[in-house]
N, C-alpha and C positions, 0 to 999 in steps of 0.2 A: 825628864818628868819627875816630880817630887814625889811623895807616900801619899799626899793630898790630892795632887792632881791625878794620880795613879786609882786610887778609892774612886772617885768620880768617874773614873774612865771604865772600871772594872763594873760601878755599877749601873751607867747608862748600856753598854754592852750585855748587863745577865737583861735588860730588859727590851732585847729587840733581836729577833731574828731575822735571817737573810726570808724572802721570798721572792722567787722570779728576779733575785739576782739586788733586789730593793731591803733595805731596812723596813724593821713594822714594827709594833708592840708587841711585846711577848707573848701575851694570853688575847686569845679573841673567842667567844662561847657563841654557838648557835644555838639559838631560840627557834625550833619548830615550832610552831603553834597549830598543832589538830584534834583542837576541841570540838570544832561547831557541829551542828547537826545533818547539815547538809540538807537543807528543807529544799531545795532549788533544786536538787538531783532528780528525788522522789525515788521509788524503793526501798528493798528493806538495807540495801548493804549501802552502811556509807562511803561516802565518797573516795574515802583515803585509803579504804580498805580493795575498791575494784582493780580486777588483776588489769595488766596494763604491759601487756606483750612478754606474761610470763610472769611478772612481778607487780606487787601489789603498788598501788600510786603513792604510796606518804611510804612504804622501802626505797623506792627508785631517789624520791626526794631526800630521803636521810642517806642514802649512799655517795649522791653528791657533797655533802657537805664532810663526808667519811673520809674521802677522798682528795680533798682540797685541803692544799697543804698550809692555807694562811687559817685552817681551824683548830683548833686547840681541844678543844671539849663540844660537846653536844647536851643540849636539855629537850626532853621530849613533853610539850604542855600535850594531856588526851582527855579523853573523856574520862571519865569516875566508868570502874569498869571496863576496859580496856589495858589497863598497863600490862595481865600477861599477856597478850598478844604482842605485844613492842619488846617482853624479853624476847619471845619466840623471833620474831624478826631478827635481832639484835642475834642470837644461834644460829638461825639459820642462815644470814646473807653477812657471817661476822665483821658487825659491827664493833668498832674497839673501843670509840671517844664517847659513847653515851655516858654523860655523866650521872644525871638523873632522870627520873620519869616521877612527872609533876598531873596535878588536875588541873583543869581549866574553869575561870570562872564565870561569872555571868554574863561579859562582856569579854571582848575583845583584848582593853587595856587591860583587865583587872589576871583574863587569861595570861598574857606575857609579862605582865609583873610578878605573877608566881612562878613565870620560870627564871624570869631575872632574880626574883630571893634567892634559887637552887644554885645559884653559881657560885663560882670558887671566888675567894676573897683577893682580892687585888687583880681581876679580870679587868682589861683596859678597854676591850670593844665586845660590843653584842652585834651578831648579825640578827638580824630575827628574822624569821623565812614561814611563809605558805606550806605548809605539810601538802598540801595537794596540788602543786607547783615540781611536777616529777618532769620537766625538762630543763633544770635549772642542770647546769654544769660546773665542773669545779675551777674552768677558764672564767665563766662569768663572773659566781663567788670571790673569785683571785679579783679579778678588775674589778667589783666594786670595793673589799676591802682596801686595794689600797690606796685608793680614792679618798677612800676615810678615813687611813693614818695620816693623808696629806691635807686634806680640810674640815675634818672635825666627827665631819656627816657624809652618808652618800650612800644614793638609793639606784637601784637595777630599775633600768626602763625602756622605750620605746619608743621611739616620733611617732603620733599619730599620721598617719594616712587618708584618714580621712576624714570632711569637714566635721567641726566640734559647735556645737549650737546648744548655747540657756535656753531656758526656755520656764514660765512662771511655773505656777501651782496646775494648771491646766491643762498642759502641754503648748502654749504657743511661746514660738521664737519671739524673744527676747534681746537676743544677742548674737554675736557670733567669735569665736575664738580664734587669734591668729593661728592661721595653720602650723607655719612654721614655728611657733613658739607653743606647741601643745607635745606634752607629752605622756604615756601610757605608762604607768608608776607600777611597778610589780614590786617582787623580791628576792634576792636577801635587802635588807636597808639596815644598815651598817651605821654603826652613833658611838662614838666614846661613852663610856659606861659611865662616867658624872655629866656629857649633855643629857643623854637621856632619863638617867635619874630627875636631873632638873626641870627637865620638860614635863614628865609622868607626874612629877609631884606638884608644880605650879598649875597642870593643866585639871588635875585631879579636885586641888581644891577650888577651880574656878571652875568644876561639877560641867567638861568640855569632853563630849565626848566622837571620837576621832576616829576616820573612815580608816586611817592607817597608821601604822606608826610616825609616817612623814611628818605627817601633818601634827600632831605631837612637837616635835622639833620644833615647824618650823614658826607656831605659836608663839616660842619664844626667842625668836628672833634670830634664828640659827641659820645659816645657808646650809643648801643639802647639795651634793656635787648628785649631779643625773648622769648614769652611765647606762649609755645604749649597749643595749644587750639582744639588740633584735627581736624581733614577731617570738621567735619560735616559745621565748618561755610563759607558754599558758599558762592558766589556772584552769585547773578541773573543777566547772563550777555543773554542768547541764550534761544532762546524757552525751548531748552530742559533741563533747570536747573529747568523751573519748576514743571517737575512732579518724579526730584531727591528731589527737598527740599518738597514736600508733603511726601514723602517716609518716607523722613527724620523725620518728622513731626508724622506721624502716629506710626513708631516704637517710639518715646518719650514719645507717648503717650500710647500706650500697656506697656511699659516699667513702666511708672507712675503706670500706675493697675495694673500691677502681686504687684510691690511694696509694694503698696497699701494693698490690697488682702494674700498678702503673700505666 
């Protein structure tokens, strides 16, 4: 090997690490996003903030991502008004990789694009994640990142189960959706930091405004790799998801001890 082919070799190497045994890109930043208001909860406490078998729901969410070794950094998008409480979290359940704590803006896109400015420069992937999405794991995270060092894109989902039906401005059926080819779109959803750049920015100026990040993507023509990730990772959106995700919680946890135990 030459001094040239050596340089080349020395630098595709500083920019990928091992995970689960596989190459990835060096830096990959999660993008929490828990700004919203939580109008759908009702109550005075929002959503991210209810305790949730001991710990608050957007803690339990950011410790996954703390924990998952294909993450590099963490951005916390919050409301105006909140950020000491995410140091407190960040002391209290030590958190290491929060890199910044960011506001959120009017919208959705506009909220994840200020935490995509707070990132580190030559960042190769953004996960962006549900702050109120506190069943997500750092196995699932691992499977869709590397999903998305191998095609581009790739977002955490779910086979629906059950029938999917259009239906107009009225409610009557319209349509209906193959079952086998429907799927339930959660997150982390995982983009190369220049697709998604270029998605946010083409989609921005044709004033399109997108139920997810996916959908952002897939505007511009990008494939998104779907990785099942099974039922269990909810969103905390209605009172009564949370005494489905304590449920959820506790069988993971008898689960661990038979394990365990044997």
């Amino acid at each position: 090997m030459n001094m040239s082919d050596k340089k080349k070799f020395d630098s595709a190497a500083d920019l990928l690490r091992t995970v689960g045994g596989k190459l990835r890109p060096r830096h990959t930043t999660a993008v929490i996003v828990a700004a919203g208001s939580s109008a759908r909860m009702g109550g005075d406490t929002p959503k991210q903030f209810l305790p949730l078998c001991g710990m608050p729901v957007v803690a339990m969410t950011i410790r996954a991502y703390e924990e998952a070794d294909c993450i590099d950094d963490i951005i916390l998008v919050v409301r105006p008004g909140d950020d000491e409480t995410y140091r407190e979290y960040s002391e209290k359940f030590g958190f290491h990789k929060i890199r910044a704590i960011v506001h959120g803006g009017k919208t959705r896109q506009e909220s994840v694009m200020n935490g995509i400015g707070a990132a580190a420069e030559g960042t190769a992937f953004f996960a962006i994640a549900d702050g109120a999405r506190p069943l997500t794991t750092p196995d699932m995270i691992r499977s869709v990142c590397l999903d998305a060092y191998k095609y581009g894109a790739a977002s955490a989902a779910s086979r629906a189960v059950d029938s999917v039906k259009t239906a107009d401005e009225k409610g009557f059926v319209i349509g209906s959706v193959e079952r086998g080819s429907a799927w339930n779109a959660a997150t982390p959803q995982v983009f190369g930091a220049n697709i998604y750049r270029a998605a946010a920015y083409t989609t921005r100026e044709a004033n399109f405004e997108a139920t997810d990040d996916n959908s952002l993507v897939e505007r511009i023509g990008r494939r998104i790799k779907l990785v099942d990730c099974g039922r269990e990772n909810i969103k905390i959106t209605t009172e009564y998801d949370i005494p489905i995700a304590e449920a959820i919680i506790t069988h993971r946890r008898e689960k661990e001890k038979s394990e365990v135990h044997g």
